[in-house]
Residue, then its C-alpha position, 0 to 999 in steps of 0.5 A: x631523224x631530227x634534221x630532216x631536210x634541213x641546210x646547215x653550215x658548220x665551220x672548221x669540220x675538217x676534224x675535231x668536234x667540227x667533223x663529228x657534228x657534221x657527221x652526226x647532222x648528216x646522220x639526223x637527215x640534214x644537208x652538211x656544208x662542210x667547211x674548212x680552211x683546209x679543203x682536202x680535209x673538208x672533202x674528206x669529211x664530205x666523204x665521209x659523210x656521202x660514204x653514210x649516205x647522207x648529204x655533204x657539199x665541202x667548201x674551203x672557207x677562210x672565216x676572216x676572208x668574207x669573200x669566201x664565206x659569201x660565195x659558200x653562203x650563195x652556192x649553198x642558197x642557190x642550191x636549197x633555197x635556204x639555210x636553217x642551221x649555224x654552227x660557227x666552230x672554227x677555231x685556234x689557240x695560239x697560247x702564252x703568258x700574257x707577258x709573253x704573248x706577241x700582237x700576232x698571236x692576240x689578233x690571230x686568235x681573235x680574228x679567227x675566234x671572234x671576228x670569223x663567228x661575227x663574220x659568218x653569222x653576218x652572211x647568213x643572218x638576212x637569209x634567215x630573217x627572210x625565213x623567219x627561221x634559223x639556229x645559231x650555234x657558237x663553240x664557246x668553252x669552259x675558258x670563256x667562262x672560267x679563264x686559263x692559265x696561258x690563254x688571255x686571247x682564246x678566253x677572251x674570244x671564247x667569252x666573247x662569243x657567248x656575249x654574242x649568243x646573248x645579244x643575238x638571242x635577244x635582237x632575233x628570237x622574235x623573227x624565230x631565230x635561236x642562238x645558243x652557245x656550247x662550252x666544251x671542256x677537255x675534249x679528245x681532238x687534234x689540238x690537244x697533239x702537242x700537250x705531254x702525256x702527264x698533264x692529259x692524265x692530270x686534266x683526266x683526273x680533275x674530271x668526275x667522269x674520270x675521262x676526256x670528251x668525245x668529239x661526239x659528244x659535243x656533237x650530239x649537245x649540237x645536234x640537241x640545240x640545232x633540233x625543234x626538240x630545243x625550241x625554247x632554247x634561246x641565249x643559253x650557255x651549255x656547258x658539256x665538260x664531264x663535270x669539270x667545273x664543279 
């Protein structure tokens, strides 16, 4: 197993890509800090994973509220002695043209996107250089690279967290921390509930796979990049889309 009696924290893992790479850590031996804003779903997902056998603790953590994010930080420390693994997951779209778009809707997904990956990051990074050790893992997208039609806030969150992989690759890999961004393309999750059949068959078309992502298949990107098997790994931008940007 490549996360053996490592600690690590993944936001937003109530569902989605979260919950798949909490429960992939798990199956790779690590111990899963399962947090979500929605605490049931956090507990479910701990449930989950306990039902595997493997190792959860479920927190409801809000990433724009430090308070919460610290007392997840405290309870996790007291209990390991350390924190090994980041994966800043956590977040929304709230979408509309630009000439549409409310200040609401901007704040709300950058606060979310942006600031909560800062935030939390922040409350883990001393505890890391203490160690002299740790991963950090940003869910960026193919948006933040590309753009998209209706999605000026979520691009520019999205773009926005791959800058900060790249600033905290530099500012931490000499004290033995990694930090690295995923870009996933279309992938089978609950935010995509709401889009009409016929355009999900459009975006399956402009896939060379022919296909939607799996949420385990980012998982599986995350739990590569969280391993020593990625030790050289520092400041890249992963891109798992299935091709979709060829």
């Amino acid at each position: 197993m490549r996360l053996t009696a490592k600690v690590a924290i993944i936001t937003g893992a109530g569902r989605g890509i979260g919950q798949a790479t909490a429960i992939k850590f798990a199956q790779e031996g690590a111990c899963v800090a399962v947090c979500d804003i929605d605490e049931q779903s956090a507990i479910e997902t701990a449930r989950i994973i306990e039902h595997r056998r493997g190792e959860a603790m479920p927190f409801r953590v809000d990433v724009t509220d430090k308070v919460s994010i610290q007392a997840m930080v405290e309870a996790l420390h007291e209990r390991y002695g350390h924190i090994d693994i980041l994966v800043n997951n956590a977040g929304i779209v709230a979408d509309a043209q630009l000439k549409k778009m409310t200040d609401e809707q901007f704040d709300r997904v950058i606060d979310i996107n942006l600031k909560g990956t800062y935030n939390c990051t922040r409350a883990v990074v001393d505890i890391m250089l203490e160690q002299q050790s740790g991963v950090i893992l940003n869910a960026s997208s193919i948006v933040g690279l590309y753009g998209n039609f209706g999605q000026t806030n979520y691009a520019a969150s999205k773009f926005g967290v791959i800058g900060m992989v790249k600033t905290w690759a530099r500012e931490l890999g000499k004290r033995g921390i990694r930090a690295n961004a995923v870009c996933p393309g279309f992938i089978s999750t609950p935010i995509i509930d709401n889009i009409p059949d016929k355009l999900i068959d459009a975006l399956e078309h402009k896939v060379p796979l022919g296909r939607l992502g799996k949420p385990e298949e980012i998982a599986n990107a995350y739990a590569f990049l969280a391993s020593d098997e990625a030790s050289y790994i520092n400041g890249a931008v992963l891109e798992v889309s299935g091709g979709l940007t060829i």
